[in-house]
C-alpha positions in Angstrom: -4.5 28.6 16.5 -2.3 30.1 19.5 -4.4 28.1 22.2 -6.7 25.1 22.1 -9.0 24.2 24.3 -9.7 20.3 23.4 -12.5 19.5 26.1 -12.4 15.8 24.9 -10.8 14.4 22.0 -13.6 11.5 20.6 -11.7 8.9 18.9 -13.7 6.9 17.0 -17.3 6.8 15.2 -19.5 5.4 17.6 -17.4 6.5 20.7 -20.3 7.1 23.0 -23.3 7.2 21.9 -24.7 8.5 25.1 -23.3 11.9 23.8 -20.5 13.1 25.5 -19.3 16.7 25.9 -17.8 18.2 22.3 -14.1 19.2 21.5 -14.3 23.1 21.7 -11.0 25.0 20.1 -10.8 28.3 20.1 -9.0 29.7 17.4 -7.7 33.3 19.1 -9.5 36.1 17.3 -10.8 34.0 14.8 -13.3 30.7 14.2 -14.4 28.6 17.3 -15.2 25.0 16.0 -17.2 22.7 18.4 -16.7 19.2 17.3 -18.9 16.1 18.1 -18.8 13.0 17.1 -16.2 10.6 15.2 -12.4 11.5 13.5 -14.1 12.1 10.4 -15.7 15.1 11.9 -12.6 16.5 13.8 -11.4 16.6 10.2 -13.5 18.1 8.5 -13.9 20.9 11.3 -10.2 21.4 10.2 -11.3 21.7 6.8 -14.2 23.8 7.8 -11.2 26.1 10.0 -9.2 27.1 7.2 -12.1 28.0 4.6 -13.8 29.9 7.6 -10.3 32.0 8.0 -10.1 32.6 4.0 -13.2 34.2 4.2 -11.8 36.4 6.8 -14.8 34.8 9.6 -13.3 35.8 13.1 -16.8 36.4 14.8 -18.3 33.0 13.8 -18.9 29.5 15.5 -18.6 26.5 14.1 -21.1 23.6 15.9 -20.5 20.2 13.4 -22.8 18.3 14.5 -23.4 13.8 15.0 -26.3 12.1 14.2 -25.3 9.1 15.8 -28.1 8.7 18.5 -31.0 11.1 19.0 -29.0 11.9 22.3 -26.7 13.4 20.0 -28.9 15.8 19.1 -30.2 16.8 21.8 -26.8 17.4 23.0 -26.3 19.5 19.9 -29.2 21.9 20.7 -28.2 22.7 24.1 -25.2 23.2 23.1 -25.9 25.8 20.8 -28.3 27.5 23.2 -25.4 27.9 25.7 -23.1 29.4 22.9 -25.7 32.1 22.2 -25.8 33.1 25.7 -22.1 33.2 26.3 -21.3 34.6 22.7 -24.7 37.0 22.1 -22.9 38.6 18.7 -21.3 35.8 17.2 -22.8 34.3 14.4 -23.8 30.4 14.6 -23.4 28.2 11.9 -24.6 24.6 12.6 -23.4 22.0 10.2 -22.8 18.1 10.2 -24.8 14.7 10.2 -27.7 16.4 12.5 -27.9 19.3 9.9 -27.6 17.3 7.2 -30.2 15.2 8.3 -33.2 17.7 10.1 -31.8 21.3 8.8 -35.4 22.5 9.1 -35.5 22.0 13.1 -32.2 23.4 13.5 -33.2 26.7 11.0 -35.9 27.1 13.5 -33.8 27.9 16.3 -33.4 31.3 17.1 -30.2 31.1 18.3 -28.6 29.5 14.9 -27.5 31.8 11.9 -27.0 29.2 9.6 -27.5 25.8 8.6 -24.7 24.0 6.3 -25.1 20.5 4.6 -22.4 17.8 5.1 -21.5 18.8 1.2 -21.8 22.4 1.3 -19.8 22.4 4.6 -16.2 21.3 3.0 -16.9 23.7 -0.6 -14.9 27.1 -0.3 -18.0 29.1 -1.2 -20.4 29.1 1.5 -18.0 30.4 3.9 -16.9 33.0 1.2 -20.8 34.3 0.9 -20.7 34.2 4.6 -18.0 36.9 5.0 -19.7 39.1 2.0 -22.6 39.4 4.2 -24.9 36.3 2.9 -28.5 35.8 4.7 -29.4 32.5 2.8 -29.6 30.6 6.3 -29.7 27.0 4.7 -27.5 25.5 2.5 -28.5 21.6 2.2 -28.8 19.6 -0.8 -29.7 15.9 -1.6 -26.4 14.0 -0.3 -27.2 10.9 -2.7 -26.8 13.1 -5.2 -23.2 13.5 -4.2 -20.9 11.5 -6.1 -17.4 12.0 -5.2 -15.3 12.8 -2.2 -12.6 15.2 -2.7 -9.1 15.2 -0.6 -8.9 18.3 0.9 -5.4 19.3 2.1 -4.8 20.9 5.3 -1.4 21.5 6.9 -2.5 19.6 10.3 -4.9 19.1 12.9 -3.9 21.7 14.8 -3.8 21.1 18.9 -3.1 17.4 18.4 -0.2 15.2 17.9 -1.8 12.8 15.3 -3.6 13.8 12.0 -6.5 12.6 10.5 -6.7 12.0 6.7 -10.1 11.5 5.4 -10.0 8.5 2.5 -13.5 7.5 2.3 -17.2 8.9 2.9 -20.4 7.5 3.3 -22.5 4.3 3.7 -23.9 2.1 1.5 -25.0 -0.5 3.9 -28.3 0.1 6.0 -27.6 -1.3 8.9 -31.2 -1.0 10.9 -30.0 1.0 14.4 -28.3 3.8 11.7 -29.4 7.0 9.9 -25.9 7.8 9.3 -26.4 7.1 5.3 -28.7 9.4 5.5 -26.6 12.1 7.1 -23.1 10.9 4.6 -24.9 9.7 1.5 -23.7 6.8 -0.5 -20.0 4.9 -0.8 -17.3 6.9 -2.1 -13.3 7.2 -2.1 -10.6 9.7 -2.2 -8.3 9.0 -5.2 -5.1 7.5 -3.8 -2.9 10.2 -5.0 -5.0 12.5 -3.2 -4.4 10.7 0.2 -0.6 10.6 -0.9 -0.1 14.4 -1.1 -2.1 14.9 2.0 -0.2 12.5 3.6 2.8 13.8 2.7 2.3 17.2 3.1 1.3 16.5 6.8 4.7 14.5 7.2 6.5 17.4 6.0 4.7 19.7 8.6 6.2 17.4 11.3 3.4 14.7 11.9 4.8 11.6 13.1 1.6 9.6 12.9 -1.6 9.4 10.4 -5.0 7.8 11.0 -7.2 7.0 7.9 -10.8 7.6 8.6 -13.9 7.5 7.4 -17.1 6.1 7.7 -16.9 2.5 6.0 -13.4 2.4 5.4 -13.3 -0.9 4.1 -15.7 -0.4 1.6 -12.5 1.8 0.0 -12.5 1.6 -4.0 -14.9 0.1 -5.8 -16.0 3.1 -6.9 -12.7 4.3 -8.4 -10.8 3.7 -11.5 -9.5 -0.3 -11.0 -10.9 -0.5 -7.7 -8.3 -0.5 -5.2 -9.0 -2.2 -1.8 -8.1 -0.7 0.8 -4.9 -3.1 1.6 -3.9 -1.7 -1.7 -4.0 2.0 -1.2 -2.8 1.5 2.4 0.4 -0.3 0.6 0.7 2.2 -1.7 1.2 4.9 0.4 3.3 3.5 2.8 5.7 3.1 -0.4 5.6 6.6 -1.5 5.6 8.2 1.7 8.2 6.5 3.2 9.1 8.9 5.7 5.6 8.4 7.6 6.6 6.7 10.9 3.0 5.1 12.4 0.2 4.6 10.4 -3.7 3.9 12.1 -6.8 2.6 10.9 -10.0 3.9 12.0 -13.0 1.7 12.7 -12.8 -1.9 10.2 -15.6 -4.1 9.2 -14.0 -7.6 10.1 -15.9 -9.6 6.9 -14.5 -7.4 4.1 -10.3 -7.4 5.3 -8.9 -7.8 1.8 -5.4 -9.7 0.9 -2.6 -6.7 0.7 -4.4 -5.5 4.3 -3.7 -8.9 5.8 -0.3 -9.2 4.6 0.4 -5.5 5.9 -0.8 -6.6 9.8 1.9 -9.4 9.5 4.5 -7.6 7.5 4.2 -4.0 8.2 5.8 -2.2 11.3 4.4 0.9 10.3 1.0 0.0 10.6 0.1 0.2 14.5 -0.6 -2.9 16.1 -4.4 -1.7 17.0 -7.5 -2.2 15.0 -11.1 -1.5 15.8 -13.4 -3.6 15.1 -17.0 -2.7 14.1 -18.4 -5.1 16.1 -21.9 -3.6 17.3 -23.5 -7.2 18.9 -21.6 -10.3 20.1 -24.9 -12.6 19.1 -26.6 -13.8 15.9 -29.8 -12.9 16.3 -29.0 -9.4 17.4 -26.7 -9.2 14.6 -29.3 -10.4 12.0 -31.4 -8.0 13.3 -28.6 -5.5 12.8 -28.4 -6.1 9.3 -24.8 -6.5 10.1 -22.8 -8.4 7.6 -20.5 -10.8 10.4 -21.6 -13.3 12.3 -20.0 -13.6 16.1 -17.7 -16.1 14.8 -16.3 -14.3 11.6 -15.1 -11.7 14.4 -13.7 -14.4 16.6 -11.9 -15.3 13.7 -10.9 -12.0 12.5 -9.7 -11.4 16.0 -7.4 -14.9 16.1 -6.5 -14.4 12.9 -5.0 -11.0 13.0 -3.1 -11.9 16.6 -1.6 -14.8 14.9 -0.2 -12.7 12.8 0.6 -10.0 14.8 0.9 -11.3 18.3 1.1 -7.7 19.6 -2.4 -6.7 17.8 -4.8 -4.2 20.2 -8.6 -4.5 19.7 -10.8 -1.9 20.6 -14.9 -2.4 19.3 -17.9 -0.9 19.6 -20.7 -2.9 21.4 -24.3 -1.9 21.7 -26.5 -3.0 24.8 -30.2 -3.7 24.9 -30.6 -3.7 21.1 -34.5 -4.0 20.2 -35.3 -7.5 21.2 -32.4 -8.7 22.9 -32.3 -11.0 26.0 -30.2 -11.8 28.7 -29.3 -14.7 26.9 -28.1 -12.3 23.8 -26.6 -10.1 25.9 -24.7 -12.8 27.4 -23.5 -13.8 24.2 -22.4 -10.0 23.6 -20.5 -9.8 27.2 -18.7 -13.1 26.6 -17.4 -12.1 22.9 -14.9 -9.7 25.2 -13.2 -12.1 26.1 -13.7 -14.7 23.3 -12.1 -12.0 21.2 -9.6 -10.3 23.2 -11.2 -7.0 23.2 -8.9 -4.2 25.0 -10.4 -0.6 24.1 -14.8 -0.7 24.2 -17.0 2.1 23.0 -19.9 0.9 25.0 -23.3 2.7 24.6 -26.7 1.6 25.0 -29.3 1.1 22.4 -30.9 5.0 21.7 -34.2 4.8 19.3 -33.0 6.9 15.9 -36.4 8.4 14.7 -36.5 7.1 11.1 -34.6 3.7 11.3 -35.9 0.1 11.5 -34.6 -0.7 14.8 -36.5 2.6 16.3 -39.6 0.3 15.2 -38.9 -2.5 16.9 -40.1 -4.0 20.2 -38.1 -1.9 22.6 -35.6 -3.1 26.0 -36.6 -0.6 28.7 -34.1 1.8 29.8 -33.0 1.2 32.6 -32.2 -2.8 31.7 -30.2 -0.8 28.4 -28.4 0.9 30.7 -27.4 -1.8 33.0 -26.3 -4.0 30.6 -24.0 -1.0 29.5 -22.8 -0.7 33.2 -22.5 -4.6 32.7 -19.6 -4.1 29.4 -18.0 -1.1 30.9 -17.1 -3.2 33.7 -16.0 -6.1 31.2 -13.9 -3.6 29.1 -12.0 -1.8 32.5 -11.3 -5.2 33.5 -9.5 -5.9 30.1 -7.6 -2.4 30.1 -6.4 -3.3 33.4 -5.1 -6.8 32.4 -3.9 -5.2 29.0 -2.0 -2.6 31.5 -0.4 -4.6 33.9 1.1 -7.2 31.3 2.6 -4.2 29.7 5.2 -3.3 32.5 8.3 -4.4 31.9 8.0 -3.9 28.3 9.9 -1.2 25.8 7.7 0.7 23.8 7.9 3.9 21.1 5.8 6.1 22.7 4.1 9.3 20.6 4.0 11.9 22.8 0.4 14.1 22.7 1.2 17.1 24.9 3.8 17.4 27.9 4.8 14.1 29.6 1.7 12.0 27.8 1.7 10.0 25.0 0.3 6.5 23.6 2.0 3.6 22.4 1.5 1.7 19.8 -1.1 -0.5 20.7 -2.7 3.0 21.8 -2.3 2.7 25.8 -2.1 6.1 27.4 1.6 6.6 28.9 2.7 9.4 31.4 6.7 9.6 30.4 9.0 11.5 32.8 10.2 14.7 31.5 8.2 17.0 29.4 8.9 16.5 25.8 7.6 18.4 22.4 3.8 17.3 21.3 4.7 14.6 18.2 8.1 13.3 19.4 8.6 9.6 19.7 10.3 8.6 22.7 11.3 4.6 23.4 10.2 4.2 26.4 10.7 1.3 29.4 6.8 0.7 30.8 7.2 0.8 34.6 3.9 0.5 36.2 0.3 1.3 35.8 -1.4 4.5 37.5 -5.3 4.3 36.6 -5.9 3.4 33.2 -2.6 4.9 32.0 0.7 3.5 32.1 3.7 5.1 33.6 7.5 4.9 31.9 10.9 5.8 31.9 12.8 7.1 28.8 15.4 4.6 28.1 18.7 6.0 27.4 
């Protein structure tokens, strides 16, 4: 790609379930992907990149799609209308969780050439049919039927300073808010020496830093010869690649941290001192009603556990407000875990009805009290980023620059670093002050 435009980079499944404005990268004369949604998705749009250039597809756009809220959606749609006004000639293929899950009422757009299942999407051939001047306009099979998860290997994310490695796919917990099962299918892993050669080969391109995504990621292995955990696959490839510098973990279920993972947050330096936490509800009865496996106080204790261990440890967690049923009094509960936890980084959204799931059957909180008690947690969480901030300065800290003088450290604080320094370089850094919701440092000498 010879320029990106990267609107918004979304970090995490669950980052805003609101919607949120895609990443859009242009890729020159060739694919433009439009990305919404969670890591998993930014990359497979990489994977979805490099079959779309095999097949020799300059004219085409890319729109992988989240299923995450119906807001989503909706977001989806008018994006794709706006695409086919400013590119008139290009041809539209629409793909991801949306797809996956309504590809009839995205075929019947006018606007959209084709429709691609979340299966068909990362297989060489559909894009290769494309460029021979295929008119099958959906491709979408039965995604419990789908078994396995290959690793696919890309040489990087392009336009960003971290990679994302993809160990794990699908869902097979049904939690009641969530279609995303639906869209992913059922549980299953990447072989570990899969994620070892992709790891690798992105270390050898000049990545400095990894994050392991996927949808459940601590559901990793079962379904693989010996079931690994995922404390065991993690361990095992920081042993084989040792040249990897920082290692992330994408979203974590706090109930199902295995051994080897909790010995790696006390032992490891090369796993970053931040975890997210998939917490959803701060109270029991919302979480019940959930279908959540935790309890408020298994994530308390997660969270105390893991700082023991690592007194630097980062939370972020994702928190929904006005949850069918939920009272002040349950909300409460949900504001308070914050601080009962230590929570630094929120994804805050409120509760959107998913057409198709329990919770969308459920007594409903009106919207405008949803959205107030998500005003209510955004408030909570800026208030923690600014403590987190201020009791940073003064401190040293490797910082992993993204692009020009910006980077994060490893607790995953934005920094702006003086002097302009190349995308991927770790600079050790002195933490001077705070300016917004970003640190500002000084490269120590």
């Amino acid at each position: 790609m010879t320029e990106a435009t990267q609107l918004r980079e979304r970090e995490d499944i669950h980052a805003d379930g609101e919607g949120g404005p895609p990443v859009i990268e242009q890729d020159g004369a060739g694919p433009t992907l439009v990305t919404f949604g969670c890591r998993l998705n930014a990359y497979e749009s990489e994977v979805m990149r490099n079959h779309a250039r095999a097949a020799g597809l300059d004219d085409v756009v890319i729109v992988n799609t989240c299923a995450v809220t119906s807001e989503a959606e909706r977001q989806a749609r008018q994006t794709i209308r706006k695409l086919r006004r400013d590119r008139p000639e290009a041809r539209i293929v629409v793909t991801g969780c949306a797809a996956q899950v309504n590809p009839d009422s995205f075929a019947a757009m006018p606007e959209v050439s084709h429709v691609l299942g979340n299966d068909a999407k990362l297989t060489a051939q559909p894009w290769a049919d494309f460029g021979a001047g295929a008119t099958e306009r959906v491709r979408v099979n039965d995604i419990m039927s789908v078994k396995e998860t290959a690793g696919h290997l890309i040489q990087g994310m392009e336009g960003r300073a971290r990679a994302f490695v993809q160990v794990q796919n699908g869902c097979d917990h049904r939690c009641t808010f969530c279609i995303i099962p639906y869209g992913r299918g059922n549980s299953r892993s990447v072989p570990i020496g899969e994620i070892v050669s992709q790891v690798r080969a992105l270390v050898e391109s000049g990545y400095r830093e990894v994050v392991l995504t996927g949808v459940d990621v601590t559901s990793y292995g079962p379904d693989l010869p010996g079931k690994p955990t995922l404390g065991q696959m993690v361990r095992r490839l920081l042993a084989l690649v040792p040249e990897l510098p920082r290692l992330r973990l994408s979203s974590l279920d706090a109930v199902e941290i295995d051994d080897d993972l909790w010995r790696l947050i006390a032992e490891e330096p090369r796993l970053m001192p931040h975890l997210h936490v998939s917490l959803q509800a701060g109270d029991d009865m919302v979480l019940k009603r959930m279908k959540r496996r935790h309890l408020r106080a298994d994530a308390i204790r997660f969270c105390a556990e893991a700082r023991r261990l690592r007194p630097d440890m980062v939370f972020g967690a994702d928190i929904i407000a006005g949850f069918p049923t939920e009272t002040e009094e349950m909300f409460q509960n949900s504001l308070r875990i914050v601080e009962e936890c230590g929570l630094t980084w929120l994804h805050v959204f409120p509760y959107s009805p998913r057409p198709g799931t329990p919770a969308a059957r459920m007594p409903q909180v009106p919207g405008p009290v949803r959205k107030e008690r998500a005003a209510r947690l955004r408030a909570a969480g800026q208030a923690a980023v600014a403590r987190h901030l201020a009791a940073q300065v003064g401190a040293i800290a490797d910082v992993l620059i993204e692009k020009g003088r910006t980077g994060r450290t490893p607790g995953f604080a934005e920094v702006r670093v003086d002097g302009d320094h190349a995308p991927g370089t770790i600079v050790r850094c002195r933490l001077t002050g705070v300016d917004g919701d970003r640190l500002t440092a000084v490269v120590e000498d």
